[in-house]
C-alpha positions as CSV (number, residue, x, y, z in Angstrom):
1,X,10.8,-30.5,10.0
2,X,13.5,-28.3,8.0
3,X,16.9,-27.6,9.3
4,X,18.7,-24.5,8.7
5,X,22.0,-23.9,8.1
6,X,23.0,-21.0,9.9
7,X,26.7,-20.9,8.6
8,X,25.6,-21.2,5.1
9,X,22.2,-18.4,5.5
10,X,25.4,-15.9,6.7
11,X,27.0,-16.6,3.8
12,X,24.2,-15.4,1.5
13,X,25.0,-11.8,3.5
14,X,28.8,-12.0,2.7
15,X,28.2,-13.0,-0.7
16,X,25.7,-10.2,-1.5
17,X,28.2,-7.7,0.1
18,X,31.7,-9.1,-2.1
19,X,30.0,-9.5,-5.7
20,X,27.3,-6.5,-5.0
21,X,28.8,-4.3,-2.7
22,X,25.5,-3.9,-0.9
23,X,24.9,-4.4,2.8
24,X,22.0,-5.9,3.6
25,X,20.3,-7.1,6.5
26,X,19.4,-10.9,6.7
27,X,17.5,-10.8,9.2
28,X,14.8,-8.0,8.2
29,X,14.8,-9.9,4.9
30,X,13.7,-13.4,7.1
31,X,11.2,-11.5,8.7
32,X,9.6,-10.0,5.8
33,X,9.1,-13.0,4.1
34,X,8.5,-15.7,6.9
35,X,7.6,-12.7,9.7
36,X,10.0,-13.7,12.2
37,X,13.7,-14.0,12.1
38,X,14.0,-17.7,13.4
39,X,13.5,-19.6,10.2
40,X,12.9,-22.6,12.7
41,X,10.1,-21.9,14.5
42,X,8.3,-20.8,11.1
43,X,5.2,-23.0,10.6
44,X,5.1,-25.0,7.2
45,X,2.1,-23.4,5.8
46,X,4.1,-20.2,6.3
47,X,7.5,-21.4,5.3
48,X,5.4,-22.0,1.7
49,X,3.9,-18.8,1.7
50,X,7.1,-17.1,2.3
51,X,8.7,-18.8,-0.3
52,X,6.3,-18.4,-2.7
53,X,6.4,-14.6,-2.1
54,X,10.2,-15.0,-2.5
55,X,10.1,-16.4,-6.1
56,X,7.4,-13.6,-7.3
57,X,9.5,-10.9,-5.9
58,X,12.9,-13.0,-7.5
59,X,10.9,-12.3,-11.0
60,X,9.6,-9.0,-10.3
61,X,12.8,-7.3,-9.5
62,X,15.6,-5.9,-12.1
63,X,18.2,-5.3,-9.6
64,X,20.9,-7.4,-9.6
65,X,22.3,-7.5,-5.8
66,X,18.5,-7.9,-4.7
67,X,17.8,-10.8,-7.1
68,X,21.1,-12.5,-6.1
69,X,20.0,-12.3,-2.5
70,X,17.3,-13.6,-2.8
71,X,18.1,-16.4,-4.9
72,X,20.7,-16.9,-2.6
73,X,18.0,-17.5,0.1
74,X,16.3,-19.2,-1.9
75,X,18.7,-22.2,-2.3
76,X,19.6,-22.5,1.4
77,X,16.1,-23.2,1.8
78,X,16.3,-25.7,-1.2
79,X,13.8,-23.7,-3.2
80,X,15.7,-21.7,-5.6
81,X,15.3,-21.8,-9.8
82,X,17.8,-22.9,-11.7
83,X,20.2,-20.0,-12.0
84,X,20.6,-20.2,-15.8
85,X,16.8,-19.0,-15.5
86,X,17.7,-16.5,-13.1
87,X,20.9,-14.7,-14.2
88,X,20.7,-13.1,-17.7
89,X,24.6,-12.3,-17.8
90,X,27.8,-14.9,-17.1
91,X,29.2,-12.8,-14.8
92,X,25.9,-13.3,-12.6
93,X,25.6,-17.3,-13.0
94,X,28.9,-17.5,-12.4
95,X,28.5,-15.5,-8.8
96,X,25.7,-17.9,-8.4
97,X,27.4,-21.2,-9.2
98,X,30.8,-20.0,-6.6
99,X,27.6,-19.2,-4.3
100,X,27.0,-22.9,-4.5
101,X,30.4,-23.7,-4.5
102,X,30.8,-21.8,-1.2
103,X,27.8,-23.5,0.3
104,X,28.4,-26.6,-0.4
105,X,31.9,-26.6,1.1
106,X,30.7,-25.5,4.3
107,X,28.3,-27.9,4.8
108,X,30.4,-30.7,3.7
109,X,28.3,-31.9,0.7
């Protein structure tokens, strides 16, 4: 069964909000993808399917606060692409690799 860190799945919303200055709501983005907002209680099969969905919207989209949130989600659920893949620009990796900086400081790795 998966874990979720709570602490670190808040900080995709701050980080979106600093580097894109962009609101956006975590939990309507949970439950679109996984269709409730308690990542816990999400079946596996589902869990894939929502990831999976994830990564064709993460290749789909051109803007960048919206692929950066979901990348973002995407690595606190261990199923991110590298993020040279994923971010065209420095600036945008290097959001992406304080991102991982961040997270990995607050969960002690």
């Amino acid at each position: 069964m998966l874990t979720f860190n709570r602490s670190a799945i808040a900080s995709v919303h701050r980080a979106a909000i600093f580097l894109y200055d962009r609101t956006m709501n975590l939990d309507d983005q949970i439950r679109r993808y996984f269709g409730q907002s308690d990542l816990a209680a999400v079946p596996k099969e589902a869990l894939e399917a929502g990831i999976e969905h994830m990564k064709v919207d993460l290749g789909l989209t051109k803007d960048r606060g919206e692929r950066f949130a979901l990348w973002a989600l995407l690595s606190t659920l261990g199923s991110a692409p590298d993020l040279d893949v994923v971010f065209a620009t420095g600036p945008d990796r290097e959001a992406a690799r304080n991102f991982l900086d961040l997270i990995r400081g607050e969960s002690g790795a």
